[in-house]
C-alpha positions in Angstrom: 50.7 28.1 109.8 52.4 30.8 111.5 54.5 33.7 109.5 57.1 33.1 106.9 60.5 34.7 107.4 63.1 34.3 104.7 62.1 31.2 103.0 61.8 29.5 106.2 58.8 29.6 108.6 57.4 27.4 111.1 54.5 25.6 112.2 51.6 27.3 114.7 52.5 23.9 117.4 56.2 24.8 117.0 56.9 21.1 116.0 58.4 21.9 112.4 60.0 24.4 110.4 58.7 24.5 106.4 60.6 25.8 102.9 58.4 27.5 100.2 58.9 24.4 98.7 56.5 22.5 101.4 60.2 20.8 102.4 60.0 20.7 106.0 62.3 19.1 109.3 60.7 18.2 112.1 61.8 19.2 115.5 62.5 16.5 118.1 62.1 17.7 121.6 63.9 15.7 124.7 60.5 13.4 125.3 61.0 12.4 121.8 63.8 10.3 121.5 65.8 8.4 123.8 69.7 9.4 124.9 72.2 6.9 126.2 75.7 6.3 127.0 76.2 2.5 126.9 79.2 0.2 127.2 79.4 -3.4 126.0 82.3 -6.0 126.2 84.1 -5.9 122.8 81.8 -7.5 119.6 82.1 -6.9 116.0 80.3 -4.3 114.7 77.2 -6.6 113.9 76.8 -7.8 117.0 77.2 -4.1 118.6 74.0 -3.2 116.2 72.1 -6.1 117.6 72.9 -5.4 121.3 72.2 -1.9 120.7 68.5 -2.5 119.3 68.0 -5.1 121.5 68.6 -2.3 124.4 66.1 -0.2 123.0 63.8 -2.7 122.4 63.7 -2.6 126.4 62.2 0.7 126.5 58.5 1.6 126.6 58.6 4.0 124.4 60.1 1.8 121.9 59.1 -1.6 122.7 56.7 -3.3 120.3 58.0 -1.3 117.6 61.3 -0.9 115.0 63.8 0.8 116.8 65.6 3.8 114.5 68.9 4.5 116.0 72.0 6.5 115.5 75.0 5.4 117.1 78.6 6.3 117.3 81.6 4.5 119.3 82.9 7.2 122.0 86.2 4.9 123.0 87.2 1.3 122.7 89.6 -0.6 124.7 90.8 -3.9 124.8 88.0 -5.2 126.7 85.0 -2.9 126.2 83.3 -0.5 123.9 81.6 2.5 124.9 78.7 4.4 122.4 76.9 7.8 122.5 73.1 6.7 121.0 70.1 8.7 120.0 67.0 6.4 119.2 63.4 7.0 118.1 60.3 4.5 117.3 60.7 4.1 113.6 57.0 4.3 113.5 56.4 6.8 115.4 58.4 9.1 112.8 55.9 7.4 110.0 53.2 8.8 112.0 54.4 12.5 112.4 55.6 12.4 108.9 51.7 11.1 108.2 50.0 13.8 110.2 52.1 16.8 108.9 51.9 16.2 105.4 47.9 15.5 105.8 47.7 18.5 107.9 50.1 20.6 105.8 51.3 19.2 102.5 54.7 19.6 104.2 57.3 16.8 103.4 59.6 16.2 105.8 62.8 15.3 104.8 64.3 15.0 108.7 63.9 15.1 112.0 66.6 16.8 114.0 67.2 16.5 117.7 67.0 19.9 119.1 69.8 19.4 122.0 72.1 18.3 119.1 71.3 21.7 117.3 72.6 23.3 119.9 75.3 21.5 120.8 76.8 22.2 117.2 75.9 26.1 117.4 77.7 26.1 121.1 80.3 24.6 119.8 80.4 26.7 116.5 80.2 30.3 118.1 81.8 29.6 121.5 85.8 29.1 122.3 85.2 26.1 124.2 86.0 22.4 123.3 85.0 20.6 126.4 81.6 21.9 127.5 77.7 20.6 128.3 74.6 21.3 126.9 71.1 21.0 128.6 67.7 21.8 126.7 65.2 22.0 129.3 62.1 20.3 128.0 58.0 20.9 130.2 58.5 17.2 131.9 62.1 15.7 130.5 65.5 17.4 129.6 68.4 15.7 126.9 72.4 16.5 128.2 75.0 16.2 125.9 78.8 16.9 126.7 81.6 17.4 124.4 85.1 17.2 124.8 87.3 18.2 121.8 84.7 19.6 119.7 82.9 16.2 119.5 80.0 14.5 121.4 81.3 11.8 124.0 78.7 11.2 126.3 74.8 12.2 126.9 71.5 10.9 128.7 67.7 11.6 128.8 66.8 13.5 132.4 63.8 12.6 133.6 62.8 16.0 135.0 62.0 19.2 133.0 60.6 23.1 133.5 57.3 21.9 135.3 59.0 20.3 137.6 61.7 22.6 138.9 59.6 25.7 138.4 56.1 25.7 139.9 53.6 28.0 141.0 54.9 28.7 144.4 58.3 28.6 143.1 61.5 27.0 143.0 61.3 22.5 143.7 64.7 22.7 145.6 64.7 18.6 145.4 64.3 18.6 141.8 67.0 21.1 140.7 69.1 19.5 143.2 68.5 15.6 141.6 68.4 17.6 137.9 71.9 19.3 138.6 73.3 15.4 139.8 72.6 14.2 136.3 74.7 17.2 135.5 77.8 16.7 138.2 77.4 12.4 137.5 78.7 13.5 133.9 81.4 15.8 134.2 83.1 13.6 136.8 83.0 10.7 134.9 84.3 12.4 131.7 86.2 15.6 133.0 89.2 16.0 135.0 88.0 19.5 136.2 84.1 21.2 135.8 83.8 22.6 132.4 80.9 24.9 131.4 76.9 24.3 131.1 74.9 25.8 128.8 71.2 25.7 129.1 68.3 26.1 126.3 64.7 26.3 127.6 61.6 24.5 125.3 60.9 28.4 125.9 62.2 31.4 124.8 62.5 32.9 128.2 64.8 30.8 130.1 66.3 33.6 132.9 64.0 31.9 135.4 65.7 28.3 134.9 68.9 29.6 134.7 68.8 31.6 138.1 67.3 28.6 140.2 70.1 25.9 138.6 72.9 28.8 139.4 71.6 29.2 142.9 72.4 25.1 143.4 75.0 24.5 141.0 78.8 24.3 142.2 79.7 25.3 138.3 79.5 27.3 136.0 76.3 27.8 134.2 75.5 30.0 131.2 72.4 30.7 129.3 72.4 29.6 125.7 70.2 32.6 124.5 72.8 35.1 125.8 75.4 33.3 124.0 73.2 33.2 120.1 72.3 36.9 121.0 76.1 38.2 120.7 75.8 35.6 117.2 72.3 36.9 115.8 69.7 39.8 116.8 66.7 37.0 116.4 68.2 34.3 118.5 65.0 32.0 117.8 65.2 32.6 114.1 68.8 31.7 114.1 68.4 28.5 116.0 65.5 27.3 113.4 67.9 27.9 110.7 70.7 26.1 112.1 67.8 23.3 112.4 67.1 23.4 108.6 70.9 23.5 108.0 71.6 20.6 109.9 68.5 18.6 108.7 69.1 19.3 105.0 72.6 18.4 105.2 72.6 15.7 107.3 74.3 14.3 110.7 75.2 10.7 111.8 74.3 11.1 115.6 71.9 13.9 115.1 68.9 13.6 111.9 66.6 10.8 111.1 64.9 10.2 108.1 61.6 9.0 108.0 60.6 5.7 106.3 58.2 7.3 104.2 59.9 10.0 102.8 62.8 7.8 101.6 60.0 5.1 100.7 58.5 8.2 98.1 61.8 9.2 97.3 62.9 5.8 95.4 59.5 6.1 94.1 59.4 9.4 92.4 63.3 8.2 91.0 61.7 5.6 89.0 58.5 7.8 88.0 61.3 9.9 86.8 63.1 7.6 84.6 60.1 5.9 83.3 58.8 9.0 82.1 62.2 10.4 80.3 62.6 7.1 78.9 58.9 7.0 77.7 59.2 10.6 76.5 62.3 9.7 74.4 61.0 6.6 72.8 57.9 9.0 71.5 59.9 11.3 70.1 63.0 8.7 68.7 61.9 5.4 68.8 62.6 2.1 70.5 66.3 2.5 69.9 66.9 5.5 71.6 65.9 4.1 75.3 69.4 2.7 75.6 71.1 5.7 74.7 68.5 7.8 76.7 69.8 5.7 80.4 73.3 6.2 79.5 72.8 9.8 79.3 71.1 9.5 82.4 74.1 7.3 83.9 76.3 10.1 85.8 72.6 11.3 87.5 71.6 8.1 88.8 74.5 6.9 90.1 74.8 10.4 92.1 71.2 9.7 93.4 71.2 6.3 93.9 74.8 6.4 95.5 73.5 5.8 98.9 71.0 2.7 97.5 74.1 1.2 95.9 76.3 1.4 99.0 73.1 -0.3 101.1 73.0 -3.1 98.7 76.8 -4.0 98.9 76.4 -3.8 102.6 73.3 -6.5 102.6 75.3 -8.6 100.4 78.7 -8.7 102.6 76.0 -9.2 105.6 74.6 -12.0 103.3 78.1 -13.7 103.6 78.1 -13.4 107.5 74.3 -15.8 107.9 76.1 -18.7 108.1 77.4 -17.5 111.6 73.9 -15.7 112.4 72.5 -18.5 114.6 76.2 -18.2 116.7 76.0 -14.5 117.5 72.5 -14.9 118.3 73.0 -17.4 120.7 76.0 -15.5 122.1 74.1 -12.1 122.6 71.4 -13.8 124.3 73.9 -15.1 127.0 75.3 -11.5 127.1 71.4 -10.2 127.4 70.7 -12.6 130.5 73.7 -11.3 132.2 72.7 -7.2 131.8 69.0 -8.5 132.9 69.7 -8.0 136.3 68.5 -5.3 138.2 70.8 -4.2 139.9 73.6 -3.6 137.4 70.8 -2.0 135.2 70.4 0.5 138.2 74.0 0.9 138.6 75.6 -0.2 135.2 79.3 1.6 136.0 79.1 0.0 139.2 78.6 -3.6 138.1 80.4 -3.2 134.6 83.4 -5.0 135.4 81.3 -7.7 137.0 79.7 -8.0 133.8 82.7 -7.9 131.7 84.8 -10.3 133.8 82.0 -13.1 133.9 80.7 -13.1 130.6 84.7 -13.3 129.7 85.3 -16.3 131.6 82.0 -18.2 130.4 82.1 -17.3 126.7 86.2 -17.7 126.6 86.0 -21.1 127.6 82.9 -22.2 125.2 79.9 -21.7 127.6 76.5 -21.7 127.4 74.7 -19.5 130.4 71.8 -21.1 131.3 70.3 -19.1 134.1 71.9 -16.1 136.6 70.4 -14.3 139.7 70.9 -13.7 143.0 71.5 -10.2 144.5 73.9 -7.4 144.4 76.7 -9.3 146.8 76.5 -12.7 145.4 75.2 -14.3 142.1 73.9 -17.6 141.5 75.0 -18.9 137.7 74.6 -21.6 136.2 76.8 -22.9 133.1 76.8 -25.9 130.3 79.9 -27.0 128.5 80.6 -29.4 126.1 84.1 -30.5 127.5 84.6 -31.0 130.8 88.3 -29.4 130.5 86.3 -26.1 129.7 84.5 -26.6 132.4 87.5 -26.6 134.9 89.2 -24.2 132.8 86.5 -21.7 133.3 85.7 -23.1 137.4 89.9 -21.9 137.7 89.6 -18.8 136.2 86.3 -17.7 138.8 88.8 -19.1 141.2 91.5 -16.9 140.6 90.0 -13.5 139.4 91.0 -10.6 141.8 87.2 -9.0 141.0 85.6 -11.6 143.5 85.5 -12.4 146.9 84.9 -16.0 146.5 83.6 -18.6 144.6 81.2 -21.3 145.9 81.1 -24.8 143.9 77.2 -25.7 144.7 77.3 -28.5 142.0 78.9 -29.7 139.1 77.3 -32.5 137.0 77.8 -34.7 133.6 74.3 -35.1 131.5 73.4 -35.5 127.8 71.8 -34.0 125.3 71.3 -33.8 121.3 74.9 -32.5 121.1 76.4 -35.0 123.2 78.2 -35.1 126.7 77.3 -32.2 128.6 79.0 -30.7 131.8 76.8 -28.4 133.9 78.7 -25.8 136.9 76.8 -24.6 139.0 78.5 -21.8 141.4 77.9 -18.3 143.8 79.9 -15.8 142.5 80.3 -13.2 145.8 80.6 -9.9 144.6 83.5 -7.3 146.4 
């Protein structure tokens, strides 16, 4: 363990900071979680959950496992939704809360993502509103921006310290492709270049800062020159913001582990059974009543958050009936973001997206299959009425997002449900 300063010290790997109390939060560096901007056409807030998971679920880092993810909607328009997520393997934080309390005794009550620490202390001690943050990790970095003091849009970079600094000096290509990241952001959420600040995995960060300035069109400015006008120990004042932000919590920023809040429910009821056990000793049988309604005001304040869970499961217990629906209907919109080309380009081909899963889904479809390339998509659609059918064959027809629309087939069949009406078209792309 390495020295204790002020109540708070932290671990010899740098991966957690620790009370006296052996109360510790865990520090989540950018190849530990995963950072996206995502938009989806407009779902209730159910469906937005399941698309969001089922997104992660995608990843490597994630797949196979119980995604752990906090989201917040950025913007919502008629049409579309747009979220600012931070996700993590649910076991995976299991496991690190496993091996530090083994190694340790530590508990850890959170895990806080370190670019989010210092995108609240930027925001805290500087005058600016709109601005980026970048924390520089050895092979990845995390960008966050903010605009009006809150977080609107950020992204994992798959390029850190190692590869922009080497032994023989500065990798021209990779700060160049690292600072695009960087420009891709501010002109898609800026009307004119705000300021970037940069955090290093390492204390010394001057070397970073000059080879990105050398590049960079903007303005960028060192994080650790902005804490040392705050604190003399910049370092020590950054862990504590950690432990601030940990202990108190932070929708987009802390996760909790399973485990803790597994041996947290458990010690509650230890708790209680051993008041109540003590007070039957000492009173009798009759007091144990009297004994939980003294104990009323304490656990409803700790249970609070349990109570508010189980009211949610039970309004989401009212919603199964239509479960099998939105399944079915977030499949179709899964199919459509399959492709690979709008999940290389997803701006580009949003509106594609948006308009086509409109048209099918507005008029009762069922998508059955879609491919084809970049310039024209093959798709292939079931109905139930063949005056859905034509409705949705018209509206292809006369939407100003495509070129043209090719009728390769259309067809009456049956199946278990009845009559069924199958289009089969080439959607060219403009």
């Amino acid at each position: 363990m390495g020295k204790r300063t002020n109540r708070i010290s932290i671990s010899e790997r740098h991966s957690y900071i620790y009370s006296l109390r052996k109360q510790g939060v865990y520090l989540l560096k950018p190849q530990d979680t995963i950072i996206r901007y995502m938009s989806f056409p407009k779902m209730k807030k159910k469906e937005l959950q399941e698309a969001i998971e089922t997104e992660y679920l995608s990843y490597a880092a994630i797949a196979g496992g119980t995604p752990d993810i906090n989201w917040e909607i950025i913007e919502e328009t008629d049409d579309n939704v747009h979220v600012l997520s931070i996700g993590i393997r649910k076991e995976r934080l299991n496991e690190i809360y496993t091996e530090v309390k083994k190694e340790s005794g530590v508990k850890l009550v959170a895990a806080v993502v370190l670019v989010g620490v210092v995108a609240e202390l930027v925001r805290d001690l500087s005058e600016e509103k709109d601005f980026g943050v970048v924390f520089i990790g050895d092979n990845q970095s995390d960008l966050i921006f903010y605009r009006d003091g809150k977080p609107i849009y950020g992204r994992n970079i798959n390029i850190g310290h190692r590869d922009m600094i080497t032994d023989i000096g500065f990798s021209e290509r990779d700060i160049t492709d690292f600072l695009s990241n960087i420009d891709e952001a501010i002109i898609r959420n800026f009307s004119t270049p705000v300021k970037v600040f940069v955090a290093s995995i390492t204390r010394d960060d001057h070397t970073i800062i000059e080879a990105l300035r050398r590049y960079s069109s903007y303005e960028i400015l060192s994080f650790s020159s902005l804490m040392s006008i705050a604190a003399k120990d910049t370092h020590e004042a950054v862990l504590r913001a950690a432990w601030n932000l940990g202990v108190s919590g932070h929708s987009l920023y802390v996760f909790v582990p399973e485990l803790y809040k597994e041996e947290q429910k458990i010690g509650r009821r230890v708790f209680y059974s051993v008041i109540v056990l003590i007070a039957t000793l000492l009173f009798g049988l009759g007091s144990i009543h009297l004994t939980y309604e003294k104990l009323g005001a304490y656990r409803l304040e700790s249970n609070s958050k349990d109570k508010q869970i189980t009211v949610l499961n039970e309004e989401i217990e009212k919603l199964k009936p239509y479960e099998e629906e939105y399944s079915k209907l977030l499949k179709q919109r899964e199919a459509l973001g399959k492709l690979a080309f709008i999940e290389n380009m997803p701006h580009r081909y949003l509106r594609y997206y948006t308009e086509i899963g409109k048209i099918i889904f507005g008029n009762k479809g069922t998508l059955v299959s879609v491919g084809g390339t970049s310039s024209m998509l093959n798709i292939t659609v079931k109905f139930y009425s063949e005056k859905d059918m034509l409705s949705a064959l018209s509206q292809f027809k006369s939407s100003n997002l495509f070129n043209r629309i090719v009728v390769y087939s259309t067809g009456k069949t049956h199946d278990k449900q009845g009559n069924m009406f199958v289009l089969n078209i080439g959607v060219s792309l403009k």
